[in-house]
SEDREN-394896 format. One record per residue: residue number from 1; x negated, y, z negated of N, C-alpha, C, CB in turn. Coordinates in steps of 0.1 Angstrom, whole numbers. Glycine has a CB too. Example, Ala and Ser with C-alpha at 12.3 -4.5 7.8 and 13.67 -1.06 7.14 Angstrom:
BEGIN
<i->1; n_px->-132; n_py->-57; n_pz->-78; ca_px->-123; ca_py->-45; ca_pz->-78; c_px->-132; c_py->-33; c_pz->-78; cb_px->-113; cb_py->-45; cb_pz->-90> $
<i->2; n_px->-128; n_py->-22; n_pz->-71; ca_px->-137; ca_py->-11; ca_pz->-71; c_px->-129; c_py->0; c_pz->-79; cb_px->-141; cb_py->-6; cb_pz->-57> $
//
This chain:
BEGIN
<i->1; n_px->-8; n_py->-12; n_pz->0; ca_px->0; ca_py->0; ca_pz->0; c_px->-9; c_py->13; c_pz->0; cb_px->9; cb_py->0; cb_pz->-12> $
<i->2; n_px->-21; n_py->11; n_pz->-6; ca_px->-26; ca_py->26; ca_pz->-10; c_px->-36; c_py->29; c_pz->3; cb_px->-36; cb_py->26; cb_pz->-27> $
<i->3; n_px->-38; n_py->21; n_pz->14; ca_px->-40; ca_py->23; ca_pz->26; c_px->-34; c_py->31; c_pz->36; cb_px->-40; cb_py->15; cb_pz->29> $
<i->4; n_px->-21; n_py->24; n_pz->35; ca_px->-9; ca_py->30; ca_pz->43; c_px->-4; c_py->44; c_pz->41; cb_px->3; cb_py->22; cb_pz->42> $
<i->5; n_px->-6; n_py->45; n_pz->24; ca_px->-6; ca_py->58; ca_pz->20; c_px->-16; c_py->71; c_pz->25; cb_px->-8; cb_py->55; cb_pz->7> $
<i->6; n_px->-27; n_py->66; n_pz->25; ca_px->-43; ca_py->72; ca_pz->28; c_px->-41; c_py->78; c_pz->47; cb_px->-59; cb_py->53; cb_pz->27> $
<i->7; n_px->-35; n_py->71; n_pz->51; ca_px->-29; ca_py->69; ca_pz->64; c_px->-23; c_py->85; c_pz->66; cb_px->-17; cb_py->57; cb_pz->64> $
<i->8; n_px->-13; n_py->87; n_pz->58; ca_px->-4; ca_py->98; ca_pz->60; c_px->-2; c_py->110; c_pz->53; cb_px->5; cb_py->95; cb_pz->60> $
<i->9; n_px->-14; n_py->109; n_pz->42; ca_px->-16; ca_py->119; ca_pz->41; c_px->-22; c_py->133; c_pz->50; cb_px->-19; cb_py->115; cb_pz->34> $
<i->10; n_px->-16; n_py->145; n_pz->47; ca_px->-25; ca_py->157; ca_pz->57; c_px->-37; c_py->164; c_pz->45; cb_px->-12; cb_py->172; cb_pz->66> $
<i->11; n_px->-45; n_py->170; n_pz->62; ca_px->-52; ca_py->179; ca_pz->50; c_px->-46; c_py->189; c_pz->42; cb_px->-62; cb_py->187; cb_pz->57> $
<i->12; n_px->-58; n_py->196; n_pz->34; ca_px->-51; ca_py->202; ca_pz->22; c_px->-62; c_py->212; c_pz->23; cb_px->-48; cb_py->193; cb_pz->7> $
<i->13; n_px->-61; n_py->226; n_pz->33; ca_px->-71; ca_py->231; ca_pz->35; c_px->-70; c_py->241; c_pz->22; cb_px->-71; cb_py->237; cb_pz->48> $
<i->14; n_px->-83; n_py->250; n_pz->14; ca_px->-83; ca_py->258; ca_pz->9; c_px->-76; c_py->273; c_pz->13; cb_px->-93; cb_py->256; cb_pz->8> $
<i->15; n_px->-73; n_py->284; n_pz->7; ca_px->-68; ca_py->297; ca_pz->7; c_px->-78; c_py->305; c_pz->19; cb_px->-70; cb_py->302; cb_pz->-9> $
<i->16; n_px->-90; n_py->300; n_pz->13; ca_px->-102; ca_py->308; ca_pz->18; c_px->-104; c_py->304; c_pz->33; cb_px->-115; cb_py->303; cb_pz->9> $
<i->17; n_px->-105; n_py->288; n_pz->38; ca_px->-105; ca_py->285; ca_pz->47; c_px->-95; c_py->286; c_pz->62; cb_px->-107; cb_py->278; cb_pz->43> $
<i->18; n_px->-82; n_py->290; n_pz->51; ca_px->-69; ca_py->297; ca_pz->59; c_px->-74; c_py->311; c_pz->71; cb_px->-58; cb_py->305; cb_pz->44> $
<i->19; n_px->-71; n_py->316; n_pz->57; ca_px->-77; ca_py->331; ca_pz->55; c_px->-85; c_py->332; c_pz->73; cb_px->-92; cb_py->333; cb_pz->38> $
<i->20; n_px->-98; n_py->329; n_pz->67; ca_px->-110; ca_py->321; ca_pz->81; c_px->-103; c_py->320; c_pz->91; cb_px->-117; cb_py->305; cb_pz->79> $
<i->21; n_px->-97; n_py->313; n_pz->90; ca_px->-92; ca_py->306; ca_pz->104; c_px->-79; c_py->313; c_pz->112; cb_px->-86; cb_py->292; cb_pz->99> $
<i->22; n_px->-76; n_py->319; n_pz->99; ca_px->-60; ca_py->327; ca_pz->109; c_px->-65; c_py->340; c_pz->111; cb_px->-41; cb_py->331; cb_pz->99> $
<i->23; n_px->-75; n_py->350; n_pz->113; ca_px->-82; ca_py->359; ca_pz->119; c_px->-81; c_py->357; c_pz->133; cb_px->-94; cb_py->358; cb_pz->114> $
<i->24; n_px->-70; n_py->373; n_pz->135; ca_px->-69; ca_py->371; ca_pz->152; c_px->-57; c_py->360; c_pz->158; cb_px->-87; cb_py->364; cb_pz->158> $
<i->25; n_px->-53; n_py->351; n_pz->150; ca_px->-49; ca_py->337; ca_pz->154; c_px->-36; c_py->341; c_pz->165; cb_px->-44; cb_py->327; cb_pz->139> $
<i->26; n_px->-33; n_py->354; n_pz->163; ca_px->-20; ca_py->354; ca_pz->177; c_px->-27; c_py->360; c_pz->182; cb_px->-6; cb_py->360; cb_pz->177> $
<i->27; n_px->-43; n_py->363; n_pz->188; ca_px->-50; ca_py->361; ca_pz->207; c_px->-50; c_py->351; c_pz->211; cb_px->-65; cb_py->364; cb_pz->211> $
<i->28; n_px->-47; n_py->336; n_pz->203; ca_px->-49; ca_py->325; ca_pz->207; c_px->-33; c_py->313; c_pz->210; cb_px->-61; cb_py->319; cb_pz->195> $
<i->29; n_px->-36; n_py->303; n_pz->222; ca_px->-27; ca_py->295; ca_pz->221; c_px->-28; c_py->286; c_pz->209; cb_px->-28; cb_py->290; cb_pz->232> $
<i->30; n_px->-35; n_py->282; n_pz->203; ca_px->-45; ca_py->275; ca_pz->196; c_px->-51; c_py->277; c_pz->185; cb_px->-53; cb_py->273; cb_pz->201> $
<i->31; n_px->-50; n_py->283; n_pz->174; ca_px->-59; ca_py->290; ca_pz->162; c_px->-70; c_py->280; c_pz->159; cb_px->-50; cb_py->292; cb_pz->147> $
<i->32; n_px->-65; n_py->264; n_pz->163; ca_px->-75; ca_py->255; ca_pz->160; c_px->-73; c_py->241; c_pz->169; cb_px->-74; cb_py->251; cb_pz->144> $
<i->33; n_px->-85; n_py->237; n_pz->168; ca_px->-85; ca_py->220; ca_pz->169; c_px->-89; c_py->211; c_pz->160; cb_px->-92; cb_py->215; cb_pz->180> $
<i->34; n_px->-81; n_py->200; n_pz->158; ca_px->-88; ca_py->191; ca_pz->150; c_px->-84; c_py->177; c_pz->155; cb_px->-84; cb_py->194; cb_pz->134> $
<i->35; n_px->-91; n_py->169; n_pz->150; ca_px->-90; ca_py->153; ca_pz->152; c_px->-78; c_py->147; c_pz->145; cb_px->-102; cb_py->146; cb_pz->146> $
<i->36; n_px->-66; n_py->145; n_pz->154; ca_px->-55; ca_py->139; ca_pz->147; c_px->-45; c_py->146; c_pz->142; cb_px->-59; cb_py->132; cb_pz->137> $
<i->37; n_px->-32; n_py->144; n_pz->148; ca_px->-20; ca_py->150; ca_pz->144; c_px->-18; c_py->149; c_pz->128; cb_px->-9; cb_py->142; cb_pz->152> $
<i->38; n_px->-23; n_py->144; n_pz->113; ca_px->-19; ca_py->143; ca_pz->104; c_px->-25; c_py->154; c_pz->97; cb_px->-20; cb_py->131; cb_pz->101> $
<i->39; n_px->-42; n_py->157; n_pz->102; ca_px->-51; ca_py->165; ca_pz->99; c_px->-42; c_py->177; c_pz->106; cb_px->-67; cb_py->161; cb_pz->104> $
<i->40; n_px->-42; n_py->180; n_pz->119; ca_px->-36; ca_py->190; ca_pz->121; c_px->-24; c_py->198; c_pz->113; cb_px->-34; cb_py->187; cb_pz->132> $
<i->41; n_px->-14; n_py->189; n_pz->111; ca_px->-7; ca_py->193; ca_pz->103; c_px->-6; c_py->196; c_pz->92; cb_px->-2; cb_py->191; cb_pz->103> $
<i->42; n_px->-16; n_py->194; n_pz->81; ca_px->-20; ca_py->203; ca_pz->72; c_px->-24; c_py->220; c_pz->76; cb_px->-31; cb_py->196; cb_pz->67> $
<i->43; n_px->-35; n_py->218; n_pz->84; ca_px->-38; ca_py->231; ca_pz->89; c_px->-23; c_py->241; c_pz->92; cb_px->-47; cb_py->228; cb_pz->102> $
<i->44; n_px->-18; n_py->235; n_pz->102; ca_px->-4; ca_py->241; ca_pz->105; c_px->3; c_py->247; c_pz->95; cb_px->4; cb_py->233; cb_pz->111> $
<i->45; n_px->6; n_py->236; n_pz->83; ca_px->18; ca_py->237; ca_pz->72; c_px->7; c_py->252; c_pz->66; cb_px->21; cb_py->219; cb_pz->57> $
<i->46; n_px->-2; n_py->248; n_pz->66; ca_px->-9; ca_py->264; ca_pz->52; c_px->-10; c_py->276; c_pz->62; cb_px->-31; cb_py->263; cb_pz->44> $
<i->47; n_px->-9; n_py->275; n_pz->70; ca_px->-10; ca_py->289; ca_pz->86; c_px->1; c_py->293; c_pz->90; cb_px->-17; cb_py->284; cb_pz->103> $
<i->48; n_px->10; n_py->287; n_pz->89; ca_px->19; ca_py->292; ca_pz->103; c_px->12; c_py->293; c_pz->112; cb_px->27; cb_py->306; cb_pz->105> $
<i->49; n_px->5; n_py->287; n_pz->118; ca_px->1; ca_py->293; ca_pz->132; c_px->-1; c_py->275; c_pz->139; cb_px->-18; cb_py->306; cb_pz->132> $
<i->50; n_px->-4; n_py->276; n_pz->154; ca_px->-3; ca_py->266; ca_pz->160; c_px->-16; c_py->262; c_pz->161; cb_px->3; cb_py->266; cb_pz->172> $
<i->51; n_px->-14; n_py->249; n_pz->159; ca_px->-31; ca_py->238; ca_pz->157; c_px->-37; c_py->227; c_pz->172; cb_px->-26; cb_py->222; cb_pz->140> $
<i->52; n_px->-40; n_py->225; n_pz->174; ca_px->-41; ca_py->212; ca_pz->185; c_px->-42; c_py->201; c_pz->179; cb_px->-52; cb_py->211; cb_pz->194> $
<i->53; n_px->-39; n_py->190; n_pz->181; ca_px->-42; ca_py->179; ca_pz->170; c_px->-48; c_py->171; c_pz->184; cb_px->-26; cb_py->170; cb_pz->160> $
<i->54; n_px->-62; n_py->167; n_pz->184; ca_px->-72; ca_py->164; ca_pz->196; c_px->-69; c_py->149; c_pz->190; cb_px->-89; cb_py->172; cb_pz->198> $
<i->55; n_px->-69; n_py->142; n_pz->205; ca_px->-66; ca_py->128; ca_pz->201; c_px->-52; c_py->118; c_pz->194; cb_px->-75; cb_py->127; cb_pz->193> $
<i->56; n_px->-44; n_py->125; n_pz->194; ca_px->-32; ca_py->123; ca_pz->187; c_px->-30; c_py->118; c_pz->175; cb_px->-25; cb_py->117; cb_pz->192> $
<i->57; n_px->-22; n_py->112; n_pz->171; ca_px->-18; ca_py->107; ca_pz->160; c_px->-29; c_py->102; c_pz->149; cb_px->-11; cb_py->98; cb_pz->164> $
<i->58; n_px->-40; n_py->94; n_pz->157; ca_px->-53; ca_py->89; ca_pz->148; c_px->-63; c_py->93; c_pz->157; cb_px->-56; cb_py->73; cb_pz->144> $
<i->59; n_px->-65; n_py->99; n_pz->167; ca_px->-73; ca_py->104; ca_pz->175; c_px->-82; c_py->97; c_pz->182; cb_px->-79; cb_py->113; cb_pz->171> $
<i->60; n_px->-78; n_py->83; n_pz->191; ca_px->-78; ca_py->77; ca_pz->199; c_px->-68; c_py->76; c_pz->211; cb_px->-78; cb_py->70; cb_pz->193> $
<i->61; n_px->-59; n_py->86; n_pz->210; ca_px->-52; ca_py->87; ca_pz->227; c_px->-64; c_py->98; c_pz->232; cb_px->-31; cb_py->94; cb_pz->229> $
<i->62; n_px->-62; n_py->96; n_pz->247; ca_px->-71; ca_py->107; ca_pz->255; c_px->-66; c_py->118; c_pz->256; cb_px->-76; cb_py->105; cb_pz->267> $
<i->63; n_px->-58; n_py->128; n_pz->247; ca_px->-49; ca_py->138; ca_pz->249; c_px->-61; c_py->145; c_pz->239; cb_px->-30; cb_py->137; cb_pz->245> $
<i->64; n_px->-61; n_py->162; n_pz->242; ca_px->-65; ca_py->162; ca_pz->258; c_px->-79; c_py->151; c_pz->261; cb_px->-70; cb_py->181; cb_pz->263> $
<i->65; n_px->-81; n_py->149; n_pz->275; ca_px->-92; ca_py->146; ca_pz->277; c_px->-108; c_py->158; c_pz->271; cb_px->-90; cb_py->145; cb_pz->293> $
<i->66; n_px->-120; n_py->153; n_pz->273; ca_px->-128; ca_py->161; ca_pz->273; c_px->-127; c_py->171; c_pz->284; cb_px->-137; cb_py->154; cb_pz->273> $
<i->67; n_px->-125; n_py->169; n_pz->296; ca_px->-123; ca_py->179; ca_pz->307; c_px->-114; c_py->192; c_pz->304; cb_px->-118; cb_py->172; cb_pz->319> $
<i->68; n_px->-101; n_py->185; n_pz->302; ca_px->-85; ca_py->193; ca_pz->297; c_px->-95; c_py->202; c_pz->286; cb_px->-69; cb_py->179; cb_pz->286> $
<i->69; n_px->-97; n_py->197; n_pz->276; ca_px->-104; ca_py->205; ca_pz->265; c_px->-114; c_py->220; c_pz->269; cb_px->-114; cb_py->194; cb_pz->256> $
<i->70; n_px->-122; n_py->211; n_pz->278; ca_px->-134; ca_py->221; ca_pz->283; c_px->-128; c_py->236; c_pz->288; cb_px->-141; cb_py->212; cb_pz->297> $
<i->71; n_px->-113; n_py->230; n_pz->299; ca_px->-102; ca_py->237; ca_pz->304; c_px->-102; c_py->252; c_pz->292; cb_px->-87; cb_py->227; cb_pz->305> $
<i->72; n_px->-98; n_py->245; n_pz->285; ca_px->-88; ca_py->253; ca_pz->275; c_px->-97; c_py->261; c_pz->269; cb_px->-79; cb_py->244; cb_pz->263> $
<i->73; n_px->-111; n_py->257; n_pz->268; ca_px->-118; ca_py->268; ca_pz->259; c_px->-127; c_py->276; c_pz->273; cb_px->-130; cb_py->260; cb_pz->243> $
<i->74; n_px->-128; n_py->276; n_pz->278; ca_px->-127; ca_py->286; ca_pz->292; c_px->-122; c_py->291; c_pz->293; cb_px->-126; cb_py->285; cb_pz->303> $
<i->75; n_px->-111; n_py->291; n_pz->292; ca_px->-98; ca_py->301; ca_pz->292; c_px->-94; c_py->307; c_pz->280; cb_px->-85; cb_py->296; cb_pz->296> $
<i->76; n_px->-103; n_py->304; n_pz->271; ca_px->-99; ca_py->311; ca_pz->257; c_px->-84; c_py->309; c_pz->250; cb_px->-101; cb_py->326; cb_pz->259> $
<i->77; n_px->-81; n_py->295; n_pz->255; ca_px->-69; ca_py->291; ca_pz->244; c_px->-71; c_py->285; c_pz->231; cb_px->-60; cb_py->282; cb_pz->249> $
<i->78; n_px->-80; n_py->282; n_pz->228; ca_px->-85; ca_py->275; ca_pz->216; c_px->-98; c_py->287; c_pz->206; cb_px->-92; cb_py->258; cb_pz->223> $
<i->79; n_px->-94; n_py->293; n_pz->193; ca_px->-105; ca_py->298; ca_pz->187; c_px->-112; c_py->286; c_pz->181; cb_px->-101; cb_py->308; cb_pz->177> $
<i->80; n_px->-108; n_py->280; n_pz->173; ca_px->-120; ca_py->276; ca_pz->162; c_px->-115; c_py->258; c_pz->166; cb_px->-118; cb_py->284; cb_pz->139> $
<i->81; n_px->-128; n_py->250; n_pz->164; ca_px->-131; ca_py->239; ca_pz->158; c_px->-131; c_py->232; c_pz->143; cb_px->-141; cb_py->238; cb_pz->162> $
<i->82; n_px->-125; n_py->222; n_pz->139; ca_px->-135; ca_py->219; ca_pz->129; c_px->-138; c_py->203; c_pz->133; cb_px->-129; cb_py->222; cb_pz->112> $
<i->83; n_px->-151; n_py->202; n_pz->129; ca_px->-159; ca_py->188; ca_pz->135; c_px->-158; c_py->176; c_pz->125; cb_px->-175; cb_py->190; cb_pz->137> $
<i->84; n_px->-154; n_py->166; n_pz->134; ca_px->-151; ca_py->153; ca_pz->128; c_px->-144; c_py->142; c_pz->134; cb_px->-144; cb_py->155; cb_pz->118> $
<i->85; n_px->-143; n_py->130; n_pz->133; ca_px->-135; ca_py->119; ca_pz->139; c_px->-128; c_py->114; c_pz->127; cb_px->-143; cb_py->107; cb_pz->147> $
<i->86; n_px->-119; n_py->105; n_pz->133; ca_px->-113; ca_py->97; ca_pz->126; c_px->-112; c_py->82; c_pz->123; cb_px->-107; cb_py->100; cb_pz->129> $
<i->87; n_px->-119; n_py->74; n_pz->114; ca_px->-125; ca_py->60; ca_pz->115; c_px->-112; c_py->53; c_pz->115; cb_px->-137; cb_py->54; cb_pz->104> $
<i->88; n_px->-110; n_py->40; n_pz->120; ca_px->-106; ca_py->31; ca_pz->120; c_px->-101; c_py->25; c_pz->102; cb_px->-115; cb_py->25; cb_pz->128> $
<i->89; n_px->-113; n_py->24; n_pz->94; ca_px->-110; ca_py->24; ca_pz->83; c_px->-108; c_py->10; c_pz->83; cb_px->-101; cb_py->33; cb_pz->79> $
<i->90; n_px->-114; n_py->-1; n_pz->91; ca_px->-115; ca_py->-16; ca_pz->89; c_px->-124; c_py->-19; c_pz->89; cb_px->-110; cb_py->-23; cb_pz->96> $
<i->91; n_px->-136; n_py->-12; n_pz->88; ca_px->-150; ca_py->-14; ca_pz->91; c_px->-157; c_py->-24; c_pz->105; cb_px->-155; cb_py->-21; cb_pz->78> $
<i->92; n_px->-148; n_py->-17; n_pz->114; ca_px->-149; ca_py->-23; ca_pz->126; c_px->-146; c_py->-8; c_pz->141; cb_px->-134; cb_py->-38; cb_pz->125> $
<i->93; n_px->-148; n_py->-10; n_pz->151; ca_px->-146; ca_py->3; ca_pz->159; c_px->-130; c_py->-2; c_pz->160; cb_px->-157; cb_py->4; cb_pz->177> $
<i->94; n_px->-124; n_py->17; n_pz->168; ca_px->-113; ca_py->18; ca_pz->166; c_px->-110; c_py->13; c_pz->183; cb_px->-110; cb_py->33; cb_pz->158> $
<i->95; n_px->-96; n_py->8; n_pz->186; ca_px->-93; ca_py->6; ca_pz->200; c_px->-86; c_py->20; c_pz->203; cb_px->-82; cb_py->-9; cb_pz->203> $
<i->96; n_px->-88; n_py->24; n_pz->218; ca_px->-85; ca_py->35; ca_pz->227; c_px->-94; c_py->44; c_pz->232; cb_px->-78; cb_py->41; cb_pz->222> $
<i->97; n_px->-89; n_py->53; n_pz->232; ca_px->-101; ca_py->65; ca_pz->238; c_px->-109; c_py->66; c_pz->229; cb_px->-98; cb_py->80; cb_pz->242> $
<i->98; n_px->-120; n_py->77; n_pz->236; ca_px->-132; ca_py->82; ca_pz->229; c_px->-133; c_py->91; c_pz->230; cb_px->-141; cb_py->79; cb_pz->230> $
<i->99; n_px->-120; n_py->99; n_pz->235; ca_px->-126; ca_py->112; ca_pz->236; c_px->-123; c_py->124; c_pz->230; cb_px->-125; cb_py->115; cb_pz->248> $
<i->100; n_px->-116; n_py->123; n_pz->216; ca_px->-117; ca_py->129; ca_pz->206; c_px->-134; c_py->129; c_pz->202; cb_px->-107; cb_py->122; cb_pz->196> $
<i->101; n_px->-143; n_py->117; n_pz->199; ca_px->-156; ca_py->114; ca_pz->202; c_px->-162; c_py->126; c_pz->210; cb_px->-157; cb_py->100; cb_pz->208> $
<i->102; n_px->-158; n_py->126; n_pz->224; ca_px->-167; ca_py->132; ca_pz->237; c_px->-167; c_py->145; c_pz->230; cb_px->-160; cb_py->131; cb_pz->254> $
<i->103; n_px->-152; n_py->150; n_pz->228; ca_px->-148; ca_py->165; ca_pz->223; c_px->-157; c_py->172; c_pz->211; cb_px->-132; cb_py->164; cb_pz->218> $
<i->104; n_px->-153; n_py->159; n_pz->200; ca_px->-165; ca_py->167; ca_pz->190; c_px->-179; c_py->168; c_pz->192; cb_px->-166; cb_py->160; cb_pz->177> $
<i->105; n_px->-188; n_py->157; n_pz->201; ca_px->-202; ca_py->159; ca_pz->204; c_px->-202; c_py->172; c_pz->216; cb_px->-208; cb_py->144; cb_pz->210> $
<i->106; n_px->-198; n_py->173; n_pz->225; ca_px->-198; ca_py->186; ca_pz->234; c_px->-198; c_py->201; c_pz->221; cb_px->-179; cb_py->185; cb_pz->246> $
<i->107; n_px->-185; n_py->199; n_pz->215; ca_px->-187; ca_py->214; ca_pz->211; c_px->-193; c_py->214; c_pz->196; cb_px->-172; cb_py->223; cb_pz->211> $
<i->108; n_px->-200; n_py->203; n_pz->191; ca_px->-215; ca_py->204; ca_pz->184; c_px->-225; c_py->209; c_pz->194; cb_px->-220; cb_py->188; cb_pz->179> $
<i->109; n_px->-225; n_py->205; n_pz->202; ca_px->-240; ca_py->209; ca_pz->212; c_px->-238; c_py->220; c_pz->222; cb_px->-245; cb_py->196; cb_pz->221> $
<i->110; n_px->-227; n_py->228; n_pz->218; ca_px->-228; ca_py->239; ca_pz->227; c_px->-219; c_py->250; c_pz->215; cb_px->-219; cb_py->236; cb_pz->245> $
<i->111; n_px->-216; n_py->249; n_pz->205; ca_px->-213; ca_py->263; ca_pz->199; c_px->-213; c_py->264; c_pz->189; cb_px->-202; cb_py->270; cb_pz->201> $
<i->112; n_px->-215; n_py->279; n_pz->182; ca_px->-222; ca_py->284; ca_pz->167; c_px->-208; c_py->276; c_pz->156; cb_px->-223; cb_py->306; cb_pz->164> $
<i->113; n_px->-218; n_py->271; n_pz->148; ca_px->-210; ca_py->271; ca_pz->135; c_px->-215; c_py->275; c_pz->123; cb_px->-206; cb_py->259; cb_pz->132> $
<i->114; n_px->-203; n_py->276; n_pz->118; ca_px->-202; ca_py->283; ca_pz->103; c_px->-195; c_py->274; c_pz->94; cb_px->-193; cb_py->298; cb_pz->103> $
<i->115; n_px->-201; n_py->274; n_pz->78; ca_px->-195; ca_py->270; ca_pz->67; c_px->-185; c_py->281; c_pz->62; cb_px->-204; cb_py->266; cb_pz->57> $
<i->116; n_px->-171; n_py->276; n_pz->58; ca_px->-162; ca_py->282; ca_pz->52; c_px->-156; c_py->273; c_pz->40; cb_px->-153; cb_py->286; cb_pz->63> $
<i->117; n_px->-164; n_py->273; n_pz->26; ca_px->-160; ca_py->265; ca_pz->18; c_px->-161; c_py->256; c_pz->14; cb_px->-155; cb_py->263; cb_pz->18> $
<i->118; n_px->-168; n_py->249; n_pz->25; ca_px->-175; ca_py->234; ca_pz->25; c_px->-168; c_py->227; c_pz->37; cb_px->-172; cb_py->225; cb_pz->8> $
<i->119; n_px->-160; n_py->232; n_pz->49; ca_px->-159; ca_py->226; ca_pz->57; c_px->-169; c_py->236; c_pz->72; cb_px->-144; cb_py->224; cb_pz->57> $
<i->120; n_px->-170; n_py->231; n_pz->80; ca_px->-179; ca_py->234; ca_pz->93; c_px->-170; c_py->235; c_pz->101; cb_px->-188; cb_py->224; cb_pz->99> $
<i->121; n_px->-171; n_py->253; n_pz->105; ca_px->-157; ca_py->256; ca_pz->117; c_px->-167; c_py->260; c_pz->126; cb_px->-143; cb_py->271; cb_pz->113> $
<i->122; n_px->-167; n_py->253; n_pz->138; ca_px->-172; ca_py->257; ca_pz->151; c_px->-166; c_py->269; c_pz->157; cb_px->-170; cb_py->247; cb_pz->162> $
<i->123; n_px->-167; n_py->280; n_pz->163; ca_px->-162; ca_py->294; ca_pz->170; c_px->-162; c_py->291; c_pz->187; cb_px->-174; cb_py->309; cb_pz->165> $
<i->124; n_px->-152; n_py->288; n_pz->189; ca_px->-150; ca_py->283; ca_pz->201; c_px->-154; c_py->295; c_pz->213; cb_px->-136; cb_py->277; cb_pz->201> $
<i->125; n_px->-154; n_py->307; n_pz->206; ca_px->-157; ca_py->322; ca_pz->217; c_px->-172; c_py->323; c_pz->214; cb_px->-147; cb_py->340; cb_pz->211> $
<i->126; n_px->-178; n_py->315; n_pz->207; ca_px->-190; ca_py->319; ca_pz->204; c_px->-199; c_py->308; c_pz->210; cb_px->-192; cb_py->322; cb_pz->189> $
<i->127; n_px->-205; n_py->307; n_pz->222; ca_px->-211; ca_py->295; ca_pz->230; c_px->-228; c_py->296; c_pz->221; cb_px->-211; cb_py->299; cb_pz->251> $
<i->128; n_px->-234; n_py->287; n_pz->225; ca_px->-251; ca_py->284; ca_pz->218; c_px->-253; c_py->291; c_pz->231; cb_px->-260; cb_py->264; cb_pz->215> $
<i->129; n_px->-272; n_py->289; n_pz->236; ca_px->-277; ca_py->289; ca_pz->242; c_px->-282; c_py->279; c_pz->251; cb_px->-280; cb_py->293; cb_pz->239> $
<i->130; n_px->-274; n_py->267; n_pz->243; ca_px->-279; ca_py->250; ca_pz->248; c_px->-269; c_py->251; c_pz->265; cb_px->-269; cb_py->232; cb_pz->233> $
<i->131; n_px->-263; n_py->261; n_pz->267; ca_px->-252; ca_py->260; ca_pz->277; c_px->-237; c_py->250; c_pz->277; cb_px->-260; cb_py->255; cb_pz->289> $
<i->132; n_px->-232; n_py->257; n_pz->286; ca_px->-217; ca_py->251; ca_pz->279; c_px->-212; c_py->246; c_pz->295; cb_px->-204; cb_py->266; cb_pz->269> $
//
């Protein structure tokens, strides 16, 4: 039971990390992305504002793809990242896509991040120099 529980719970972002994150948040389609519709909706419930939930539900469908994604922050629909996957939690790999995977390694290696509290928010308007 306490699996299934673990399952459904959402995040529980801090005040501070809100705060962070909803800056600006109506220039964007997107205030955020995160891995997984459950995580996302934490973010959402403390924002009012709209989240992406990359990878769906456990973040193994290919919604968006890496490409779709790439799309979207070109066009500046997405502000901020925060970086992470979602394990299986059987101690075994997870079945489906990878490209929740592809998504977090790309915008590790192409844009600035910042600590806000103890979590790592990538700035999706703010590219490296590694090229994007």
């Amino acid at each position: 039971m306490g699996g299934v529980g673990l399952m459904l719970n959402t995040s529980e972002p801090s005040d501070e990390l809100i705060s962070y994150l909803s800056q600006d948040a109506d220039r964007y389609q997107w205030m955020l992305a995160v891995v997984g519709s459950n995580n996302a909706a934490g973010y959402q419930l403390a924002s009012g504002e709209s989240v992406m939930p990359v990878g769906g539900y456990n973040g193994t469908d290919p919604a968006p793809t890496l490409e779709e994604f790439q799309k979207l922050v070109a066009q500046g629909k997405i502000h901020y990242y925060i970086a992470g996957t979602i394990s299986s939690g059987m101690g075994g790999s997870s079945s489906g896509s990878d490209a929740a995977e592809q998504i977090d390694e790309w915008v590790q290696a192409h844009f600035t991040s910042t600590t806000v509290d103890g979590t790592t928010v990538y700035d999706l308007t703010d590219a490296t120099q590694a090229g994007s």
